[in-house]
N, C-alpha and C positions, 0 to 999 in steps of 0.2 A: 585844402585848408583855406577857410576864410581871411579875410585882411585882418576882420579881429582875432580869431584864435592866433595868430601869428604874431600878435600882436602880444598877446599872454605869455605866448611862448617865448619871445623877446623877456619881456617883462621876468618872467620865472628864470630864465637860464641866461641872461647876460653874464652878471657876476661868478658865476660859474666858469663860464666860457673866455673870462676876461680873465680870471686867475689862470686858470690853465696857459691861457698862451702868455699869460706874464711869465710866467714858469720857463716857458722854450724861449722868449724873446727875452727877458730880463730886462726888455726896454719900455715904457709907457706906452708911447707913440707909437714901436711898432705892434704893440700888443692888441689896441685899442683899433689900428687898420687891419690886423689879422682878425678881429673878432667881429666888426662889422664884415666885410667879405665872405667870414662863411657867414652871417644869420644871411646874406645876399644869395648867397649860391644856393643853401639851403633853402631858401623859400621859390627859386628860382627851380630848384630840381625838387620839390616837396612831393612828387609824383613815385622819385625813385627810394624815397625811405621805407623800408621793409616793416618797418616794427619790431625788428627781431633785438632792437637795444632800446634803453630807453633814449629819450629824444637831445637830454642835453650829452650824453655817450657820444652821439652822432653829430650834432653839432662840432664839440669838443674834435672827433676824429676831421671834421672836416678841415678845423682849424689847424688842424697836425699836419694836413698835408699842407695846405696851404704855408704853415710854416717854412717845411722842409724844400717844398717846390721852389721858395724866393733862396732858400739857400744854395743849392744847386743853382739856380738863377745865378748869382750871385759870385759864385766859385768857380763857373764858366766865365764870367769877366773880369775875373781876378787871377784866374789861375791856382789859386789858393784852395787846398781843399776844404772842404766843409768843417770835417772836424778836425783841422789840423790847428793843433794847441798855441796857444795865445802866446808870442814869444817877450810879453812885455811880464810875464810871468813864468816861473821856472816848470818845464816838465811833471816834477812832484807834485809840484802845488796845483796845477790845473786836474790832476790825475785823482789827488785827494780832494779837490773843489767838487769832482761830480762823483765823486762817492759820496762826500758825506752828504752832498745833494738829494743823489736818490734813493738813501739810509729816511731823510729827509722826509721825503715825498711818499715815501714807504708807511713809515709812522702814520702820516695824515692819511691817505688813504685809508688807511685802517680805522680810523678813528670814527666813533661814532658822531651822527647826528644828535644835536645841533651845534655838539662840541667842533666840530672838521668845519662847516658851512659860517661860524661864527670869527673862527679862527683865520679862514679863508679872506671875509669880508675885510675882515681888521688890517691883516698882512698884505695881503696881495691888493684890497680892493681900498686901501686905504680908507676905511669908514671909521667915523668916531662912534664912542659907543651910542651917543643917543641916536645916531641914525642906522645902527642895529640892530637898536632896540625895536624903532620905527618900524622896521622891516619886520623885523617877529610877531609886532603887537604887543612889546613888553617893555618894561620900563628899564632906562639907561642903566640902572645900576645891577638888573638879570644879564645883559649883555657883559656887563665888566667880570659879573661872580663866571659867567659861562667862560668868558675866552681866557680867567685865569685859570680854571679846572682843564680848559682845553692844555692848555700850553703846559702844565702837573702832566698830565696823560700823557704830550709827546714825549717832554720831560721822560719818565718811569719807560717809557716805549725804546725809547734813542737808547736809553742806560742796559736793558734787556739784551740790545741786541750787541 
């Protein structure tokens, strides 16, 4: 892969790749150093990508490890396990925290395009609607009507299940 296609491919799947791992980090900062890292490694290993997913799939799983790897990292010097629940919070609450999380994550996956990817930028990628819109090629007030139909759809989704 050329420096420019790599470059698209950045361009096309950042915000993708930067929600997801906002998702497992819940943190800005470490979201933002999990998500450069893998476009790093990926462009570094771009020999060993199969084709067999599509590209932002693979990027995204790279991120996944990379996440999970600094936690282990992390629980080897702490002693502390990885998912061993947050004691500044009660057992319940952490346990109901990543259910309704992945109740959550469930819903939007499921959601279609351009409802999920609009939704996405808003939430996770902290974008206003005119720079939504920018991305689409549509005008700020298509971006506000979309990510309120988005948000009705998880809405009606979340009540379902």
């Amino acid at each position: 892969m050329t420096r420019e296609a790599f470059e698209k491919l950045y361009t096309a799947c950042y915000m993708r790749v930067f929600s997801y791992t906002m998702t497992l980090a819940g943190n800005r900062q470490e979201a933002e150093e999990i998500t450069q890292e893998a476009f790093f490694r990926a462009f570094a290993k771009q020999k060993d990508f199969r084709g067999e997913a599509d590209q932002a799939t693979w990027l995204c799983a790279i991120a996944k490890n990379l996440f999970f790897d600094e936690r282990r990292r992390q629980a080897r010097h702490t002693g502390i396990p990885e998912d061993a629940p947050d004691p500044a919070k009660g057992v319940e609450r952490e346990v109901a925290d990543r259910d309704s999380s992945f109740r959550i994550h469930q819903a939007l996956h499921a959601l279609e395009e351009p409802y999920r990817e609009v939704f996405e930028l808003r939430i996770f990628g902290e974008l206003s609607f005119h720079e939504i819109g920018v991305i689409f090629g549509k005008t700020e007030n298509w971006a506000r009507v979309t990510y309120h139909r988005a948000r009705l759809k998880l809405r009606e989704r979340m009540e379902e299940r």
